[in-house]
LOVEXPA-224659 format. One record per residue (C-alpha): residue number from 1; residue in three letters; x, y, z. Coordinates in Angstrom, 2 decimals, always signed. Layout:
<atom n="NUM" res="ALA" X="X" Y="Y" Z="Z"/>
...
END
This chain:
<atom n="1" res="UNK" X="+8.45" Y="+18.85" Z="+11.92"/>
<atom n="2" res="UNK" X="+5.52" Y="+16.28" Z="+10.94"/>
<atom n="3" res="UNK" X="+3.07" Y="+16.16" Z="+14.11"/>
<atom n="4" res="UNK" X="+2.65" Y="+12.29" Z="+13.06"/>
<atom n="5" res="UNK" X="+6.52" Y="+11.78" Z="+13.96"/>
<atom n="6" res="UNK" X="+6.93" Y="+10.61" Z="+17.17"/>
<atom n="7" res="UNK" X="+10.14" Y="+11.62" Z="+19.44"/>
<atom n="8" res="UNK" X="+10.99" Y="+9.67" Z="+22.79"/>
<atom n="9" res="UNK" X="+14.07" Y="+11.33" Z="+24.51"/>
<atom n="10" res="UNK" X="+16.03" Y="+7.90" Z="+26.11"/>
<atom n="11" res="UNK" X="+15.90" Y="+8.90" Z="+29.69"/>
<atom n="12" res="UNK" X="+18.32" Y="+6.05" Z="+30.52"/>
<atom n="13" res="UNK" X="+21.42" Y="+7.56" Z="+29.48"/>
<atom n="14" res="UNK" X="+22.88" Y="+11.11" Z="+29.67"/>
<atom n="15" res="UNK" X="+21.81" Y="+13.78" Z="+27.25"/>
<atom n="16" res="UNK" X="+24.32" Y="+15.26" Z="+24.91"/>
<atom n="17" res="UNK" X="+24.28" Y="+19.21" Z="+24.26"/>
<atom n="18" res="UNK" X="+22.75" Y="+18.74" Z="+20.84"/>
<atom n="19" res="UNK" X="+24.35" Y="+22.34" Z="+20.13"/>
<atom n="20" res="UNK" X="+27.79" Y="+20.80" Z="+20.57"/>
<atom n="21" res="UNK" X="+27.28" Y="+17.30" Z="+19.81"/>
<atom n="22" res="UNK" X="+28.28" Y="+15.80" Z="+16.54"/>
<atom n="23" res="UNK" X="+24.47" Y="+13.89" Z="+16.04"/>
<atom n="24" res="UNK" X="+24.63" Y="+10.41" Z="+13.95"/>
<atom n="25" res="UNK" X="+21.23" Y="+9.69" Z="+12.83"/>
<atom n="26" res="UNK" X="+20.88" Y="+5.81" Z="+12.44"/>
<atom n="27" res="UNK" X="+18.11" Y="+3.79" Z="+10.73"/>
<atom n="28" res="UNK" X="+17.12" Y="+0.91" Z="+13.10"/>
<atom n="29" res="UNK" X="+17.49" Y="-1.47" Z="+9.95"/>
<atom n="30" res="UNK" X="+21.01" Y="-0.40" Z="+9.69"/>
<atom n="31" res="UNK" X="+21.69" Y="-0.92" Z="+13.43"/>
<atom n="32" res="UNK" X="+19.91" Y="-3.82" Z="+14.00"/>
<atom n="33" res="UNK" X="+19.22" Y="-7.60" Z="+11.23"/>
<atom n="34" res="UNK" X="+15.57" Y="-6.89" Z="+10.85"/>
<atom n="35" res="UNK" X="+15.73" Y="-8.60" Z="+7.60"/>
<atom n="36" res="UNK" X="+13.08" Y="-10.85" Z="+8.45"/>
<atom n="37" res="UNK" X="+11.05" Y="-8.25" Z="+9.87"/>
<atom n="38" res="UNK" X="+11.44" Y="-6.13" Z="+7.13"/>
<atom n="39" res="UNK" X="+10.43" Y="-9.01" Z="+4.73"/>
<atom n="40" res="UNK" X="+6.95" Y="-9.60" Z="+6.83"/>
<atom n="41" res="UNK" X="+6.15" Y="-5.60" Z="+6.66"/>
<atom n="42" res="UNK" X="+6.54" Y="-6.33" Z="+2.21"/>
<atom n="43" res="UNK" X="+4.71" Y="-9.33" Z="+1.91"/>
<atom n="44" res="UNK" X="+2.18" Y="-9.48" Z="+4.92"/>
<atom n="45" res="UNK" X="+1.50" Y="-5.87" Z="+5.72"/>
<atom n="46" res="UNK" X="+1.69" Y="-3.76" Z="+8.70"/>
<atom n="47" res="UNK" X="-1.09" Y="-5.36" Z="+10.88"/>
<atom n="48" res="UNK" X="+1.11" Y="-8.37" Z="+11.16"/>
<atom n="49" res="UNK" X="+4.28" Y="-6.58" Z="+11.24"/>
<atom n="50" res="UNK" X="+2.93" Y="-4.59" Z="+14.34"/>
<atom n="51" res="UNK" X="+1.61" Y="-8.51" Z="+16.00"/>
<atom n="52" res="UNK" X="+4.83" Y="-9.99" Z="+15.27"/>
<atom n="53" res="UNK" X="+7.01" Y="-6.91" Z="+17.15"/>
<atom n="54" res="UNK" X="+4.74" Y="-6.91" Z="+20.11"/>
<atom n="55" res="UNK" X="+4.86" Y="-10.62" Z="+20.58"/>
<atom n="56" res="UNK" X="+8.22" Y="-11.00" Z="+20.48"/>
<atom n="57" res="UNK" X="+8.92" Y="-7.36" Z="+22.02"/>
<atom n="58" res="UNK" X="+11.21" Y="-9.16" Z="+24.99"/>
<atom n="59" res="UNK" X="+13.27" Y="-10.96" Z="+22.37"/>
<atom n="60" res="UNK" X="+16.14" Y="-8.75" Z="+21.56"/>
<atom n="61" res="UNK" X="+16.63" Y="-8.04" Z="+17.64"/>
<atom n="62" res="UNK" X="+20.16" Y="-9.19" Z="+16.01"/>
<atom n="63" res="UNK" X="+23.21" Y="-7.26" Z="+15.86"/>
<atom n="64" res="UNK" X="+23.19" Y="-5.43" Z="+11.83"/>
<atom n="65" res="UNK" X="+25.89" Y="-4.00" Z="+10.04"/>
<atom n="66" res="UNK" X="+26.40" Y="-0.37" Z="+12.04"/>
<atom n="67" res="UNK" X="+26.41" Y="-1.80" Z="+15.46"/>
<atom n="68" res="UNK" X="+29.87" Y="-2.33" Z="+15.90"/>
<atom n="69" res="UNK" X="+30.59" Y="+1.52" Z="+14.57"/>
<atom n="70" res="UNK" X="+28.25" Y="+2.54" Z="+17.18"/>
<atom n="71" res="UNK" X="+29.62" Y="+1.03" Z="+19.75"/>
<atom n="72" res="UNK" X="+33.17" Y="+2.47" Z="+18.98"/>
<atom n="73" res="UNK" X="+31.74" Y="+5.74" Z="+19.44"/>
<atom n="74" res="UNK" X="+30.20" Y="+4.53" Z="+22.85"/>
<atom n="75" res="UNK" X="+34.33" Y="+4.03" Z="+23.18"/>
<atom n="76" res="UNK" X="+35.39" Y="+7.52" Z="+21.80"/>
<atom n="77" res="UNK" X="+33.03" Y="+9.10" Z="+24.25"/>
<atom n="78" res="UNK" X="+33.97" Y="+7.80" Z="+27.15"/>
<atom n="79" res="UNK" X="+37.54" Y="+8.38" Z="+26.43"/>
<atom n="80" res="UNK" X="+37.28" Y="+12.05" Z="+25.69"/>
<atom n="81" res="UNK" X="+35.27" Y="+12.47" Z="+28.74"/>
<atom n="82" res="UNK" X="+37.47" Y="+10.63" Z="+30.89"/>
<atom n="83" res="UNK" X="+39.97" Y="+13.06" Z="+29.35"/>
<atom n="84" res="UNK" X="+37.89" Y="+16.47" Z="+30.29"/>
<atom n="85" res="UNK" X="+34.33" Y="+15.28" Z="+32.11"/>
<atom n="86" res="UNK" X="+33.12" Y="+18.47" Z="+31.02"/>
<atom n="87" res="UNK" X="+33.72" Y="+17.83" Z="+27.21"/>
<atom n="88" res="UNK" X="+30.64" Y="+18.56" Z="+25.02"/>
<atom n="89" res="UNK" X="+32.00" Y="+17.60" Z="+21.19"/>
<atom n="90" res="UNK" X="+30.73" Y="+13.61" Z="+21.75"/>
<atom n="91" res="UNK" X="+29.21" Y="+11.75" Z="+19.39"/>
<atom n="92" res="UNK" X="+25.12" Y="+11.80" Z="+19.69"/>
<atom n="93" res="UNK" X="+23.13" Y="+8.61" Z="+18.68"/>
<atom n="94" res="UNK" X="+19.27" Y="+9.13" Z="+16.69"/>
<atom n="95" res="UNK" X="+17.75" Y="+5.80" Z="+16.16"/>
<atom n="96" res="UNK" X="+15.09" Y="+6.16" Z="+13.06"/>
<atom n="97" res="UNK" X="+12.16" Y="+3.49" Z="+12.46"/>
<atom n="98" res="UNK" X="+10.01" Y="+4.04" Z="+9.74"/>
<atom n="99" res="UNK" X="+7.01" Y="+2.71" Z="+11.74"/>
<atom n="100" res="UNK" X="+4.97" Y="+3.88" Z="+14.47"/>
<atom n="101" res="UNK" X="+5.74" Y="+3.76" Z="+18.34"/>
<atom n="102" res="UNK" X="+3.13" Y="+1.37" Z="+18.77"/>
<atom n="103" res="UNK" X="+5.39" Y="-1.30" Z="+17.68"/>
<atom n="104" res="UNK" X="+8.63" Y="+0.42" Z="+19.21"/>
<atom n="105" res="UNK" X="+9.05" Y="-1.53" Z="+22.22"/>
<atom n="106" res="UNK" X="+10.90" Y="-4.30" Z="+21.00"/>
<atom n="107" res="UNK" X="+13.73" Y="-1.39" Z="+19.27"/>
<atom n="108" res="UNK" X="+14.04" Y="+0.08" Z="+23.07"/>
<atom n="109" res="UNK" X="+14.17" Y="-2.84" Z="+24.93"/>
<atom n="110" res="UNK" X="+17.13" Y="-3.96" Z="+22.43"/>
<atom n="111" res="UNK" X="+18.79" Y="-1.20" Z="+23.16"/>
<atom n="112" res="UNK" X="+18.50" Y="-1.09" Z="+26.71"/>
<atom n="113" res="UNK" X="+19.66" Y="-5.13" Z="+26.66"/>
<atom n="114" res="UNK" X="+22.91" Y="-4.14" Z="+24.53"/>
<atom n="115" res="UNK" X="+23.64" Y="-1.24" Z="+26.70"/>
<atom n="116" res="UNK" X="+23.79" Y="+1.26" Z="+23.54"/>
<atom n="117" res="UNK" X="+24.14" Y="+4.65" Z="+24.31"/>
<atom n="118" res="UNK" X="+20.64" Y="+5.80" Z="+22.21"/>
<atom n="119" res="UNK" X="+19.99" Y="+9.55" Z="+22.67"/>
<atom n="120" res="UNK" X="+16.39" Y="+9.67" Z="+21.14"/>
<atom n="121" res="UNK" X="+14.11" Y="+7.50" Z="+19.00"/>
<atom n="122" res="UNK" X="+12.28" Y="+8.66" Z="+16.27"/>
<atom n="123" res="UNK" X="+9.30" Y="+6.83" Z="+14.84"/>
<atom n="124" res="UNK" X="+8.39" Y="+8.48" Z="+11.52"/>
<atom n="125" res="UNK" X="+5.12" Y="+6.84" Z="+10.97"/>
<atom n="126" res="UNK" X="+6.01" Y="+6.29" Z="+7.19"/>
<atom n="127" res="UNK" X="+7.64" Y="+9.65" Z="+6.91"/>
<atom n="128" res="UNK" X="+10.63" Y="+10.89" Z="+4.76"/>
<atom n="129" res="UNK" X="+13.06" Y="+11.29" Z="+7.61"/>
<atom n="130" res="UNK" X="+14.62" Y="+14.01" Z="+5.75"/>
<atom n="131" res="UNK" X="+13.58" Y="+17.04" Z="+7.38"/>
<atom n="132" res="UNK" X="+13.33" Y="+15.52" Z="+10.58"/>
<atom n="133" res="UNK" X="+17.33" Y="+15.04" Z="+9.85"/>
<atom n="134" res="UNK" X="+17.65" Y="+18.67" Z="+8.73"/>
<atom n="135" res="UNK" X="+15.89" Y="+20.26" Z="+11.83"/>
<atom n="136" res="UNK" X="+18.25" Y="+18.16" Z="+14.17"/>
<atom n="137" res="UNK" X="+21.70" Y="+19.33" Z="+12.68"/>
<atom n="138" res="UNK" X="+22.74" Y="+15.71" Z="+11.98"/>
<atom n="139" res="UNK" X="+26.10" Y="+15.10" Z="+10.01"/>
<atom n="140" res="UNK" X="+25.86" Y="+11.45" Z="+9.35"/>
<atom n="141" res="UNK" X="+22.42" Y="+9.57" Z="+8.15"/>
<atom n="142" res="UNK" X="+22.98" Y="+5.38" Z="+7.59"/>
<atom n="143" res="UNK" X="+20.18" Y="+3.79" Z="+6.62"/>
<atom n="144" res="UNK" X="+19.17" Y="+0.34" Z="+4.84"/>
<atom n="145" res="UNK" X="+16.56" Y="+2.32" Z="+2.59"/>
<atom n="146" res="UNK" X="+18.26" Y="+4.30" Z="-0.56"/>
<atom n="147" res="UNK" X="+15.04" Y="+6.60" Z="-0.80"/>
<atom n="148" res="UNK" X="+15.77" Y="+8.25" Z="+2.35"/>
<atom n="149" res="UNK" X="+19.65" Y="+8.16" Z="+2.32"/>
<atom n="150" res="UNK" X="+18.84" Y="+9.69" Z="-1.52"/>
<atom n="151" res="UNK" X="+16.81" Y="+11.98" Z="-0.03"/>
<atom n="152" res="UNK" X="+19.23" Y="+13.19" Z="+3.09"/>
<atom n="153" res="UNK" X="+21.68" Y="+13.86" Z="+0.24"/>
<atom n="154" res="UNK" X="+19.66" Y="+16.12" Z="-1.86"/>
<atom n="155" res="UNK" X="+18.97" Y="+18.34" Z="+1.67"/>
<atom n="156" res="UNK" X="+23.23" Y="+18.51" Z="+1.76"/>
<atom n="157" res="UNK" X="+23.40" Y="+15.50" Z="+4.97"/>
<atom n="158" res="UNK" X="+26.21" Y="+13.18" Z="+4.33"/>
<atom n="159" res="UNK" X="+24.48" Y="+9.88" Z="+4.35"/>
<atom n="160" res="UNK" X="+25.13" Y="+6.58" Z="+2.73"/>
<atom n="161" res="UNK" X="+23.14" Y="+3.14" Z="+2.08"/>
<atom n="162" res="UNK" X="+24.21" Y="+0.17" Z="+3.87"/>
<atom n="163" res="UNK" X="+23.27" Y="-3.25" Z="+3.34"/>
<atom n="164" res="UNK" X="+22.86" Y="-6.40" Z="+5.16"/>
<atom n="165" res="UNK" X="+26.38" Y="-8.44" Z="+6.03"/>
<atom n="166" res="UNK" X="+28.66" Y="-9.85" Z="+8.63"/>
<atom n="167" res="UNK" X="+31.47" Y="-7.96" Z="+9.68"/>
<atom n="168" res="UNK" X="+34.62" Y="-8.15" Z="+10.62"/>
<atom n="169" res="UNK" X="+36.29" Y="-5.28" Z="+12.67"/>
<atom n="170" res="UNK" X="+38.99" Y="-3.43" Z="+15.23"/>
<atom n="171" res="UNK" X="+37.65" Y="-3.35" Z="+18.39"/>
<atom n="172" res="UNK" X="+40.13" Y="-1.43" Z="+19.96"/>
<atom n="173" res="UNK" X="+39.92" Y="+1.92" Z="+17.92"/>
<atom n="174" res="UNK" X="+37.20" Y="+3.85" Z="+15.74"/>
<atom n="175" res="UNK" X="+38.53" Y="+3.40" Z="+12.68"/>
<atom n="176" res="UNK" X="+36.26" Y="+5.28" Z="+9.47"/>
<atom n="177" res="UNK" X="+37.69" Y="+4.58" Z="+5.72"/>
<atom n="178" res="UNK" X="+36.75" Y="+7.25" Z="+2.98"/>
<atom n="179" res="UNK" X="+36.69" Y="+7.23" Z="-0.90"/>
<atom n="180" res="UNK" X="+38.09" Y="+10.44" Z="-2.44"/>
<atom n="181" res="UNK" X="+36.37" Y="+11.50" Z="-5.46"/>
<atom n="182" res="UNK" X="+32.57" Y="+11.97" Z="-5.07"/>
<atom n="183" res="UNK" X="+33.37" Y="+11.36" Z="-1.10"/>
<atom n="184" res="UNK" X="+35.77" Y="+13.20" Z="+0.60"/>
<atom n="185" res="UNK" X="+36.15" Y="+15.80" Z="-2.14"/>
<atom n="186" res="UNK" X="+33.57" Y="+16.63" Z="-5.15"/>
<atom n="187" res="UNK" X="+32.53" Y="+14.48" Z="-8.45"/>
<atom n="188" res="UNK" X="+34.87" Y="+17.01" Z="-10.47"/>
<atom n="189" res="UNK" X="+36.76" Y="+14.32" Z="-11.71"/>
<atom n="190" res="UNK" X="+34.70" Y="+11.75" Z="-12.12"/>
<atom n="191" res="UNK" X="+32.94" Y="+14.00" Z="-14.74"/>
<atom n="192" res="UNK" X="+35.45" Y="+14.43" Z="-16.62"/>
<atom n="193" res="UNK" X="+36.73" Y="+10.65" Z="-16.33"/>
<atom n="194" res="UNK" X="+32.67" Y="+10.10" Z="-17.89"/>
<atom n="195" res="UNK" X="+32.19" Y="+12.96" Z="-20.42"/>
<atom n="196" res="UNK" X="+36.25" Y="+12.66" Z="-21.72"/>
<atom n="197" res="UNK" X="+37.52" Y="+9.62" Z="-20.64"/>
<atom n="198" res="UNK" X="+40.67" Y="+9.29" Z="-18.66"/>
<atom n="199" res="UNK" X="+43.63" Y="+10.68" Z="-20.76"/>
<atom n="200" res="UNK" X="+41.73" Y="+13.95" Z="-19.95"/>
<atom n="201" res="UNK" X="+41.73" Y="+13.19" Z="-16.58"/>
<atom n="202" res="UNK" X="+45.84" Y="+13.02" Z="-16.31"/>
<atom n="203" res="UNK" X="+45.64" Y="+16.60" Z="-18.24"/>
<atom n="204" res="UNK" X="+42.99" Y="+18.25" Z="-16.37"/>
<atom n="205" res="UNK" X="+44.90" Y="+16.71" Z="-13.10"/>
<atom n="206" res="UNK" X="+48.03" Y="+18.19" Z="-13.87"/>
<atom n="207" res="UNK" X="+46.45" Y="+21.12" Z="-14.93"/>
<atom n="208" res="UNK" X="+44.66" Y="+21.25" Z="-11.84"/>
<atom n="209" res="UNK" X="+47.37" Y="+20.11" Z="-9.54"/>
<atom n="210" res="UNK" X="+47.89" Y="+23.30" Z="-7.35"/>
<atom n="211" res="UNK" X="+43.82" Y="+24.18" Z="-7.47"/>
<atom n="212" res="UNK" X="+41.98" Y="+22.07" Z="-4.02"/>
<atom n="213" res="UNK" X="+39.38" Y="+19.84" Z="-5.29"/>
<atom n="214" res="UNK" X="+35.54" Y="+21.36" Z="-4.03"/>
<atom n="215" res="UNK" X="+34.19" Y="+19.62" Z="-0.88"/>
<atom n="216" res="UNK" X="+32.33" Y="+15.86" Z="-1.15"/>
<atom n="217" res="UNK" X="+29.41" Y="+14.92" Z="+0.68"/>
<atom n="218" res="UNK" X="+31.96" Y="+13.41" Z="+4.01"/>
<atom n="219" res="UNK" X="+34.13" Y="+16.25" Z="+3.90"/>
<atom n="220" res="UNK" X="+32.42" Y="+17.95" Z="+6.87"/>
<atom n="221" res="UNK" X="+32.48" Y="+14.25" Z="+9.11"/>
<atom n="222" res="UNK" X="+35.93" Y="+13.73" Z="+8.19"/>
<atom n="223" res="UNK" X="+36.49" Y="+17.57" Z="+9.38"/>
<atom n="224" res="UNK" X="+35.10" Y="+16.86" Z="+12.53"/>
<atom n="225" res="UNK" X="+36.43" Y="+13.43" Z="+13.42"/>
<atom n="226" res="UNK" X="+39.99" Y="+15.37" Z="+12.76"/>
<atom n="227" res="UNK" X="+38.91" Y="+18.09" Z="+15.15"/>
<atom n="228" res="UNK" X="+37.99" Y="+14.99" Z="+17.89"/>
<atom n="229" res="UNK" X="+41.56" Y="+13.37" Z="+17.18"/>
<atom n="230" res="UNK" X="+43.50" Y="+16.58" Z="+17.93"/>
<atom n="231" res="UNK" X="+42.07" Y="+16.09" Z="+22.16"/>
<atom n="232" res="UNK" X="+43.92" Y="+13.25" Z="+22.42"/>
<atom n="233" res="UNK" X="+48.15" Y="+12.60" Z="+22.31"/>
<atom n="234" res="UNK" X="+48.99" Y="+10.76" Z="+18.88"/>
<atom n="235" res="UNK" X="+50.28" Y="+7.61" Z="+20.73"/>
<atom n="236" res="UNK" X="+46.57" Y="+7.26" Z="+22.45"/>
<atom n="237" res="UNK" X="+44.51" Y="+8.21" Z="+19.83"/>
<atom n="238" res="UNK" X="+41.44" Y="+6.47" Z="+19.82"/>
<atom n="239" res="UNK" X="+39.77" Y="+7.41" Z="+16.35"/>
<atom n="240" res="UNK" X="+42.03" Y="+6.08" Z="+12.93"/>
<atom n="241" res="UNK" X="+40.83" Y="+7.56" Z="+9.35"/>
<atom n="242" res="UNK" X="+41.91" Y="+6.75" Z="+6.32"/>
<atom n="243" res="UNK" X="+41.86" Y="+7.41" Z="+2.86"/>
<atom n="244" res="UNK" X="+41.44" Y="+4.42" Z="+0.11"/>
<atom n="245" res="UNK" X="+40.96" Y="+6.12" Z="-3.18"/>
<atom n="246" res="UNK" X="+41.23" Y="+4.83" Z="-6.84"/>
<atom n="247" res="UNK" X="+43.75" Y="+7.00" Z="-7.78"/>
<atom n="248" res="UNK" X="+47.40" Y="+6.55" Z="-8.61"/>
<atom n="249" res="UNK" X="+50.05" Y="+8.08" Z="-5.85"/>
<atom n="250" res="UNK" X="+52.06" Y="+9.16" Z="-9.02"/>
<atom n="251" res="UNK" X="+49.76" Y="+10.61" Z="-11.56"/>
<atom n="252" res="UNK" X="+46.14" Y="+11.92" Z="-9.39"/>
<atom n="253" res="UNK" X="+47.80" Y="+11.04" Z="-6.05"/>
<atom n="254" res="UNK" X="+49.48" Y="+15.11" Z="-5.85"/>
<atom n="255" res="UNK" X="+46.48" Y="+16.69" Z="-6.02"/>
<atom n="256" res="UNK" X="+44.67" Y="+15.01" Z="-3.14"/>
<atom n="257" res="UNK" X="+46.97" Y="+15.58" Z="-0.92"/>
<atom n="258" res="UNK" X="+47.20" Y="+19.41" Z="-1.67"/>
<atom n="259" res="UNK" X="+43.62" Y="+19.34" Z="-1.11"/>
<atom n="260" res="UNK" X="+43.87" Y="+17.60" Z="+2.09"/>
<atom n="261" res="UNK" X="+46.92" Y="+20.09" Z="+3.52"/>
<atom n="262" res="UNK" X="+44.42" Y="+22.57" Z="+2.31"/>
<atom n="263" res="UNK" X="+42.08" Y="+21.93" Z="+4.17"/>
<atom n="264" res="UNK" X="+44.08" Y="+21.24" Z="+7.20"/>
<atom n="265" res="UNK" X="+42.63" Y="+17.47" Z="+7.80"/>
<atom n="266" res="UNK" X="+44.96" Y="+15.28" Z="+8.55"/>
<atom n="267" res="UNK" X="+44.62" Y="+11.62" Z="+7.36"/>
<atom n="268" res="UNK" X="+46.14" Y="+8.86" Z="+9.44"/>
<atom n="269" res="UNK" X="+47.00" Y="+6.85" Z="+6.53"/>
<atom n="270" res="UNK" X="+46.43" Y="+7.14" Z="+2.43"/>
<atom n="271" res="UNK" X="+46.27" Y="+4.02" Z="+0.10"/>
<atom n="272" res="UNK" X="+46.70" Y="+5.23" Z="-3.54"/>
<atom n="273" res="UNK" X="+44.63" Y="+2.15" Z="-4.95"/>
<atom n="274" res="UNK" X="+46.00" Y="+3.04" Z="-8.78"/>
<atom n="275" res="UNK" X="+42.06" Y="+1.00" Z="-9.54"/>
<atom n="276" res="UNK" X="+43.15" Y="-2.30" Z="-7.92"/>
<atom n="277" res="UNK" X="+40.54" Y="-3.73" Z="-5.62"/>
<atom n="278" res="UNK" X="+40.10" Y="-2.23" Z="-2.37"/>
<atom n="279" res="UNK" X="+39.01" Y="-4.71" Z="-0.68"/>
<atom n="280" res="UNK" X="+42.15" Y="-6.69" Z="+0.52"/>
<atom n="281" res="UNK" X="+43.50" Y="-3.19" Z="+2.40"/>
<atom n="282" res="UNK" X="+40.05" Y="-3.01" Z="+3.83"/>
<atom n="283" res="UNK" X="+40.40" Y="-6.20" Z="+4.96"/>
<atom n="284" res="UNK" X="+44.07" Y="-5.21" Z="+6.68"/>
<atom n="285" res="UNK" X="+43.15" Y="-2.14" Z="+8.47"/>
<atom n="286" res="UNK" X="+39.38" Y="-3.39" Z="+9.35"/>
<atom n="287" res="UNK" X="+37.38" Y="-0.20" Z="+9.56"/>
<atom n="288" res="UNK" X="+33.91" Y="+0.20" Z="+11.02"/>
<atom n="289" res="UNK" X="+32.63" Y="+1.76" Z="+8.38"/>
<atom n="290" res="UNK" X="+33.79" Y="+2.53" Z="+4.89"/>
<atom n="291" res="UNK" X="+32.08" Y="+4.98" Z="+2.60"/>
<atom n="292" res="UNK" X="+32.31" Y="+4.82" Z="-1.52"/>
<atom n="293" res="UNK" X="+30.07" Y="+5.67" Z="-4.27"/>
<atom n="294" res="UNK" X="+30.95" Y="+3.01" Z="-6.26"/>
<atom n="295" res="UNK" X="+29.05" Y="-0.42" Z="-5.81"/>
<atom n="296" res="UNK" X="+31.94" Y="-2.57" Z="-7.17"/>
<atom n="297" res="UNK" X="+33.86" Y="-1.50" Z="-4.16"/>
<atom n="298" res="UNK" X="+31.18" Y="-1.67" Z="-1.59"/>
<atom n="299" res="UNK" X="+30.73" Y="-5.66" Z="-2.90"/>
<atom n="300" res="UNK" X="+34.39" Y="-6.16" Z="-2.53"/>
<atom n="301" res="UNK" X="+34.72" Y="-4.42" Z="+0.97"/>
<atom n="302" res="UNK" X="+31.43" Y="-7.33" Z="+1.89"/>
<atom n="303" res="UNK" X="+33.57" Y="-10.03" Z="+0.35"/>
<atom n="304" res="UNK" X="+36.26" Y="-9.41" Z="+3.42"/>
<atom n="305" res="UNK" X="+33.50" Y="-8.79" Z="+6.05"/>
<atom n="306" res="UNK" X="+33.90" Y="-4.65" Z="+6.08"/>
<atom n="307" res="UNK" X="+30.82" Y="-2.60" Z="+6.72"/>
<atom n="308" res="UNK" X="+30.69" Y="+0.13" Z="+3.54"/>
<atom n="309" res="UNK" X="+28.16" Y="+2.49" Z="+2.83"/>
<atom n="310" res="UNK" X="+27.23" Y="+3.07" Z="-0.16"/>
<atom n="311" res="UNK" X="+27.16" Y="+6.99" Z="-1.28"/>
<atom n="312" res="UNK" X="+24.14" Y="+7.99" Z="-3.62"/>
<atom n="313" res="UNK" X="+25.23" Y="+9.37" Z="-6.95"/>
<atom n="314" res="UNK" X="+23.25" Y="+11.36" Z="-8.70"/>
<atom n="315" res="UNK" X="+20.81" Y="+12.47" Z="-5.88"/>
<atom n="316" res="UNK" X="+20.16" Y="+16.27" Z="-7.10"/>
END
């Protein structure tokens, strides 16, 4: 790891097992609405990005697009250990800030005044957080900046871009929404839907029917968030997932679902979309977080107030 990347371990809350943990790396953009902040640093610099955070370091910074997500996992965690106090699989928090620690305070103190259950902070001092990612087995990366969540892909990190919106969410479960193709399971598909157009898709479907689809870049998350689910009685389960793919149930839906019973993860719910819009059965089951690699449905999940991350095609 960089020596200019600064690590402060939050010795406010209780330290995961990191061995055990399931780590969620989170860019402080992403967690907090440092728009404005963000548009000083372009236009005016550092020097008066680093005046403005340390005169206004006792003014807590705006709830952004991932908070609520983060705070169901506060919610999953203290189920599960209320459940077994000596569980270890919980859900570990990383905040990222581009910048140095000099300017840091504010981040902490607005943690500290929400209550958030922050493991560590790292300030990367300009730094590709990549590595740093890499080095501290994390299996989600969101971040406002598609350089680094571009850049998280490439190293095999399951990491998506989100951008600046209201939301509009459960609070009383975690609920995560996946795309399938170039998501959950690989781009197979969607190459041949580009290179042959989608008549070949139906054949090489068909075809392909019995065969499970190769892993996407969330299949490991969604693996483990199944894992969490099985702790806890179906009637009191705190964590919902669901599936919201393109596809048709009747014609692409067969396959999916083989390659879901494959791999032994069990969805709570599948919506077959057939290429309608998503976004009015996002805006029904209100996830957290919803993950897709295509930008026409991360605008429509933002037109109904749902937090999506965008997935990063073509990061190689």
């Amino acid at each position: 790891m960089d020596d200019n990347i600064e690590v402060i371990v939050n010795t406010g809350v209780q330290q995961k097992d990191s061995s055990m943990a399931v780590t969620i790396a989170i860019s402080v953009r992403a967690l907090f609405d440092m728009e404005e902040e963000h548009e000083l640093f372009m236009t005016e610099g550092p020097d008066e990005f680093l005046t403005d955070q340390i005169s206004n370091e006792d003014i807590p910074l705006k709830e952004g697009i991932v908070f609520p997500f983060i705070r169901a996992t506060h919610m999953v965690n203290e189920r599960l250990l209320s459940l077994n106090p000596e569980e270890k699989q919980l859900f570990q928090i990383i905040l990222l800030s581009t910048h140095s620690a000099g300017g840091g305070v504010r981040i902490v103190k607005s943690v500290k005044y929400y209550g958030l259950d922050i493991s560590r902070f790292c300030f990367l001092n300009g730094h590709d957080p990549s590595e740093y990612l890499k080095s501290q087995n994390v299996l989600l990366f969101l971040s406002a900046c598609e350089t680094s969540v571009c850049n998280a892909l490439k190293r095999h990190i399951p990491a998506a871009l989100m951008l600046k919106q209201t939301s509009a969410t459960s609070t009383e479960q975690l609920k995560v929404a996946f795309d399938g193709d170039s998501v959950l399971f690989s781009d197979e598909t969607d190459v041949v839907f580009r290179e042959k157009g989608l008549a070949e898709v139906f054949r090489y479907e068909k075809e392909m029917q019995d065969v499970p689809m190769g892993e996407g870049p969330f299949k490991v998350f969604a693996m483990i968030l199944g894992e969490m689910k099985k702790k806890f009685s179906p009637e009191d389960d705190p964590i919902c997932t669901y599936l919201v793919t393109a596809r048709s149930s009747n014609e692409l839906g067969a396959r999916a679902i083989n390659t879901l019973r494959h791999w032994g993860l069990q969805i709570d719910e599948a919506f077959f979309m057939a290429g309608s819009p998503k976004g009015p059965i996002l805006d029904q089951i209100k996830p957290h977080i919803f993950f897709d690699d295509n930008p026409g449905n991360i605008l429509g999940a933002h037109e109904y107030g749902i937090p999506a991350g965008l997935v990063l095609s073509g990061c190689k």
